[in-house]
N, C-alpha and C positions, 0 to 999 in steps of 0.2 A: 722724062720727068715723071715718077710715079705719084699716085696720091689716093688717097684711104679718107672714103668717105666717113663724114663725123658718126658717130653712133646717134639715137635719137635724144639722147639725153643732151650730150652735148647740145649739138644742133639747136634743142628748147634752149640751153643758158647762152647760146649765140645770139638768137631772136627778140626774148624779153629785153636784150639792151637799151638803154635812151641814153641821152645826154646824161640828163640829171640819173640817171639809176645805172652804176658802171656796175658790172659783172666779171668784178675780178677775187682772189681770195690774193692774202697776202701772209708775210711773215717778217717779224723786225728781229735781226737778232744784233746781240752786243757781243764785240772782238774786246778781250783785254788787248792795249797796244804798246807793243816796245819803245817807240820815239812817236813822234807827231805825224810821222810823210806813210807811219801804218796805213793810212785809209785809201793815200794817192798808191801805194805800193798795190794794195786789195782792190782796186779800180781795175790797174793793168792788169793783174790776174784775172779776175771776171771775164775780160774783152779778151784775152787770150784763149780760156779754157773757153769762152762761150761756142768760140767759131768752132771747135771738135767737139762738140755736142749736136748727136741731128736733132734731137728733139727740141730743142730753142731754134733751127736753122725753118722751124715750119711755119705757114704762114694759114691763113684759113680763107679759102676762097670759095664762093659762087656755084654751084652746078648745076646745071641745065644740059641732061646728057642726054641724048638716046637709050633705050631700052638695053638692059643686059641681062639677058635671060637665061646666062651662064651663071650668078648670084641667085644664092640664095636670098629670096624676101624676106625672112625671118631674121636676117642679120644685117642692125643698119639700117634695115629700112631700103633696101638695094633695090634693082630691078625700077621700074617704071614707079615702084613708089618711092623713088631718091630723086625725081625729077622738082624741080627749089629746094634744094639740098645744099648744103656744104661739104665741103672735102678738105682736108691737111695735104698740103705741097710742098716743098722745099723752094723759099723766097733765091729766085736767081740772085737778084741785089741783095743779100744779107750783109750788113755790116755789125760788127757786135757793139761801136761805138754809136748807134741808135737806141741802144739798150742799156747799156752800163752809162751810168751817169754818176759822176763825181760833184761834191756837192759842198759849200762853203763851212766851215766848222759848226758847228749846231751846241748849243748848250743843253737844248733839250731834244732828247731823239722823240718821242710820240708826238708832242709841238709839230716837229716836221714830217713824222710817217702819217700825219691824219690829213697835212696840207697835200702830201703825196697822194694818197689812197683815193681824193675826190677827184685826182687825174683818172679820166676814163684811157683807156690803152688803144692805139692806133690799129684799126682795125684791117691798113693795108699793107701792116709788120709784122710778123711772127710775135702774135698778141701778149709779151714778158717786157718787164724790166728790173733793173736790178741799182738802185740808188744807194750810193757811200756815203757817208755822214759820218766825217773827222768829228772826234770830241775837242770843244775846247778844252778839254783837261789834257789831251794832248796825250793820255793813257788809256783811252778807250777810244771804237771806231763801233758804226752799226752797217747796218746792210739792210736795205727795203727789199725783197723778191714780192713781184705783181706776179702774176697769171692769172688770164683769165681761166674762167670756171669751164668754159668749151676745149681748152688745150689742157686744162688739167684739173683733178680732183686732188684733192690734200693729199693722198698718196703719191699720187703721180707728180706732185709740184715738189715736197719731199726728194723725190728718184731726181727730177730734172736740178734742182740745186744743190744738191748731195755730187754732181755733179761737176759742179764748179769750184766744190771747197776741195781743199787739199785731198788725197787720195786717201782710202780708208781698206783697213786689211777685212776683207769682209770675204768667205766663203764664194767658191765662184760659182755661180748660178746653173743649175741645170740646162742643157739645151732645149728648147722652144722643140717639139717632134713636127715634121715637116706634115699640112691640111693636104689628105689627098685631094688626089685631081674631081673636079665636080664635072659632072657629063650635061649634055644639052638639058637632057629628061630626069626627074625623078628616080630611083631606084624604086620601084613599087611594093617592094616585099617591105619596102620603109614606110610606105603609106599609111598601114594601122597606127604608127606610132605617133606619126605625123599629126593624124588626127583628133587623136585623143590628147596631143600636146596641147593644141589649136584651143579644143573643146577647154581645157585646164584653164590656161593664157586668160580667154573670154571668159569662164565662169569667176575666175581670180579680178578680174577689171571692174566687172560688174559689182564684186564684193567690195573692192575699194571706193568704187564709186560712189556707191550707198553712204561705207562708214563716213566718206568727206560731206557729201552731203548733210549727215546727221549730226555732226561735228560742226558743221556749220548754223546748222538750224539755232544750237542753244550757246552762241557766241556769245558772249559778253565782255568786251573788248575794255583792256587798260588805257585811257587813255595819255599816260605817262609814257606807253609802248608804242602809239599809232602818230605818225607825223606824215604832213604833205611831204613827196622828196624836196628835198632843195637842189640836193647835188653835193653839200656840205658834209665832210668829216673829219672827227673827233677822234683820237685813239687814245686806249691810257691802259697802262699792263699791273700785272699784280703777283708779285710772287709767295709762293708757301714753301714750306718744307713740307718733305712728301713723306716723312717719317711722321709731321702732326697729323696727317691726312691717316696712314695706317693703326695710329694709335684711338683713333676715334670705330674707325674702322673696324677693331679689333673689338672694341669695347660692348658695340652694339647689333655689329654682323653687318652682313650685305659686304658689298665690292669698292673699292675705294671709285668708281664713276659715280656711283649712290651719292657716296659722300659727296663728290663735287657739286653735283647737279642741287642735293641740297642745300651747298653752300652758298647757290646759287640765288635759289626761293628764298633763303634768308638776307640775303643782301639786297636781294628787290626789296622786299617788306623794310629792312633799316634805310634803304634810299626813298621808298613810296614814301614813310611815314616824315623823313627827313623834311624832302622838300614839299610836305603840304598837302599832298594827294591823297594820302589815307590808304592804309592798306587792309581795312576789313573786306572782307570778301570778296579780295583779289585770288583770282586763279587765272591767271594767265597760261596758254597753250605754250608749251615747248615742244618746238620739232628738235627730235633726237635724231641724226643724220647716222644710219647703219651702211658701211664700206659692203656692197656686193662683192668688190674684186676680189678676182682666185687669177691663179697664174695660170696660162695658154689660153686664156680669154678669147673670144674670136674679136674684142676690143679691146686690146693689151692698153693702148693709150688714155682708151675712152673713160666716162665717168659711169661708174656701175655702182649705185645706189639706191638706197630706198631709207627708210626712217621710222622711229615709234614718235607718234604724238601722246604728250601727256599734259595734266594741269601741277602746275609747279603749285605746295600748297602753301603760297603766299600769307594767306589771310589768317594763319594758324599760328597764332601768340607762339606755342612751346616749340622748343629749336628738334627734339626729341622725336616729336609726332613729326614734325617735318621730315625729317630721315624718314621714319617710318613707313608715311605717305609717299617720300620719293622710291626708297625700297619694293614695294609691293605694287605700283603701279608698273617700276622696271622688271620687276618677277612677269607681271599680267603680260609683257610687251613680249619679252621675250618668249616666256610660252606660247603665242601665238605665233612667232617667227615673225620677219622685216618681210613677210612675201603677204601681209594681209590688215589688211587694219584702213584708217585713215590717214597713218602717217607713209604707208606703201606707196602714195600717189605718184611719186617719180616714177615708179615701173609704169605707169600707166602712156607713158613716154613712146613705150617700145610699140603700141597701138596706133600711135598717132600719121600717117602718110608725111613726108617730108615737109610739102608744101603747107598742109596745115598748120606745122610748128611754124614757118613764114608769116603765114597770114594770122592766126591764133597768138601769138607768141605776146602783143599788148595785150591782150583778154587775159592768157593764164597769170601775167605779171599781174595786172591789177587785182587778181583773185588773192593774193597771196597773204593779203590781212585777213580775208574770212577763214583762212585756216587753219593760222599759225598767228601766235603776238611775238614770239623769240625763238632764234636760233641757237640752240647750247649743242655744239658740238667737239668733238673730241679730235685731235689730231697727233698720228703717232711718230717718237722718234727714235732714232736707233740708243740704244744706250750705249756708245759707245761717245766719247769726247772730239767732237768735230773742230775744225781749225780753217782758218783762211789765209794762209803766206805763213805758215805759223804762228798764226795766232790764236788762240782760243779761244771758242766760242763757250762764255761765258752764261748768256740769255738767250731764251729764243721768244718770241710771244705772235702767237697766229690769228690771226684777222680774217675772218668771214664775209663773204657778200653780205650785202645789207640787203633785204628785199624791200620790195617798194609799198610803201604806206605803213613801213615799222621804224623806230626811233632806233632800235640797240640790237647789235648781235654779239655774241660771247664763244670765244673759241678756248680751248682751254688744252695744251701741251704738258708731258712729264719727261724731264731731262735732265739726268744729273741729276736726282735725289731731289731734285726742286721742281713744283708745280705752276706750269706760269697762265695765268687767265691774260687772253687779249681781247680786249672791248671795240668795239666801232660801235660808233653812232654818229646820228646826223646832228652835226655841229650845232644847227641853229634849233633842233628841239631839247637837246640834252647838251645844254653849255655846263650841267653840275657833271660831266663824266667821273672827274675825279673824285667826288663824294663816294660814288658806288662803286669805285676800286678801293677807296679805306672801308667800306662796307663789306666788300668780299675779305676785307684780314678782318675786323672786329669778330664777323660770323665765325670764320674758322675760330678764332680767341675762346666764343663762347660755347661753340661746341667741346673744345678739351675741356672747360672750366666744366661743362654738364655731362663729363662723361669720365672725369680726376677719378682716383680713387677716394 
């Protein structure tokens, strides 16, 4: 039985778990359906395709190994500092009918994916599951996909359910070129490089370290955005058309993420000022989550990320300067690159000894209001028209881990010429979720209206 220790990222989104604070990302998508027995037909498909999939067959286990001093330490975290580690194994007992779960007709599908999503995932199963939800209209079906955040990042949970739907004509992939063999000892003519890698690494940590700290210092915390966990949540989806998104786009420059992200700060400020809270000089922290991954990764599975933090500018009456401010803060982010800042702190991961993520892992959780108040991240998807038993996948709407002592996170997908916002929050601090999904279409509304000819 082989098995491939987590990378240090993972490993951190394994640790921070509790009850009340589950550590999964999700995705609800909606099937048009031909008869009624569509969702029980998409059930047996699931459990079928699942068992020829290795990557749902893994499970996450425990390490406490001996020293391998044939690994390298810079990968993983291997060698004697992977001792309190976890590793990916292939579950001997795999059944895929522990995972596919078929489910009584639903009138509302986010009703049921937000009663789902407060389900924490069994941590001694290959940590997925995949929940069917018959329409009572008897023409439509959904599908919940959980993974946790350790077995996979939005990309990789993407690859693994991509998966399970019907087969798609896609370009066949380069081969993977075979890691030479690594020797007891060093190559020493490697050495110089080694070290000035090392010197880079620690001067780069150091730098993030600062920027988080100083980022912290001058918090000013929404208290609309900050709640105890309960363990509760709320889901509610929002769609656009992705042709309003480019026409705005167009109008006043930047990239259509601009846009969204501003659609974003504008629909806090219409939900702040809605329910009471007041939105003057609101600037709430957004961590913007930037994908590391590249192909032949020495963590093909793993989660390879880092992030730009910015202040969403809420508390700014004109929808215009909003843009504006969102535009030039994502300019500032990206010229500095995802490899420096205080939103970089996930790399800082790659520093940390196995055990420490163990022992650390409640500390960095509870830190995670001083850094960040919202989650807006992006998740991508093929453009081509996916399907499950044939049927077609109509909606998709993506769902974010919630971090612990924040009320809302916002994931936002484009698919099909249509842009879909998925919300989570914690049920018992944000019971108006729906308010601030008619708030994300009003915002878009008024941005074409200030931007018409």
């Amino acid at each position: 039985m082989t098995s491939d220790l987590l990378a240090p990222l993972d490993l951190a989104f394994w640790n921070i778990e509790s009850a009340d604070h589950p550590m999964h990302l999700g995705a609800l998508g909606i099937f048009s359906a031909h008869s009624p027995t569509a969702g029980a037909h998409a059930a047996d498909l699931l459990a079928a395709r699942a068992a020829a999939v290795p990557g749902l067959r893994m499970r996450i286990r425990d390490v406490w190994r001996p020293l391998d001093l044939r690994r390298p330490l810079a990968v993983g975290l291997r060698g004697p500092l992977s001792f309190g580690g976890a590793a990916r194994e292939p579950d001997p007992g795999f059944d895929p009918l522990n995972h596919v779960r078929l489910h009584a007709p639903a009138a509302n599908f986010h009703a049921e994916a937000g009663r789902l999503m407060q389900r924490s995932l069994e941590r001694n199963r290959p940590p997925w599951e995949a929940h069917v939800l018959p329409g009572q209209d008897g023409v439509s079906f959904a599908v919940l996909f959980k993974f946790h955040h350790a077995l996979a990042d939005g990309l990789r949970a993407l690859t693994l359910a991509a998966a399970v739907l019907d087969p798609m004509d896609l370009p066949t992939p380069r081969p993977r070129p075979a890691e030479p063999a690594r020797g007891l000892v060093p190559d020493v003519r490697r050495l110089p490089g080694l070290v000035r890698g090392a010197l880079s690494d620690v001067g780069r940590a150091l730098d993030i370290g600062a920027c988080v700290a100083r980022s912290t210092l001058a918090t000013r915390p929404v208290p609309a955005l900050t709640a105890e966990p309960t363990g509760t949540r709320r889901t509610a989806g929002v769609v656009l058309d992705i042709d309003d998104v480019h026409l705005v786009r167009k109008a006043v420059g930047g990239t259509v993420n601009d846009v969204l992200i501003a659609v974003v700060a504008g629909a806090l400020r219409r939900w702040l000022d809605e329910r009471g809270d007041g939105s003057a000089g609101a600037a709430p922290r957004a961590l913007i989550p930037v994908s590391k991954r590249r192909p032949r990764t020495a963590h093909p599975q793993g989660n390879r990320l880092s992030g730009y933090l910015m202040e969403l500018p809420v508390g700014d009456p004109d929808p215009l300067r909003r843009l504006a401010a969102v535009r030039t803060a994502m300019d500032r982010n990206k010229d500095a690159g995802p490899n420096r800042g205080a939103g970089a702190v996930a790399l800082l991961a790659d520093h940390v000894p196995a055990l420490g993520h163990r022992l650390g892992g409640p500390l960095v959780s509870q830190a995670a209001r001083l850094w960040f108040d919202i989650l807006v991240t992006s998740v991508p998807l093929p453009g081509v028209g996916l399907k499950l038993g044939g049927h077609p996948l109509t909606a998709v709407y993506p769902f974010a881990p919630l971090a612990r002592g924040q009320s809302l996170a916002i994931a936002i997908s484009t698919y099909r010429g249509h842009v879909h916002y998925g919300l989570v929050a914690d049920a018992k601090a944000v019971p108006d979720l729906n308010r601030l999904a008619r708030a994300v279409s009003e915002e878009v509304e008024t941005l074409i209206t200030v931007c018409g000819p």
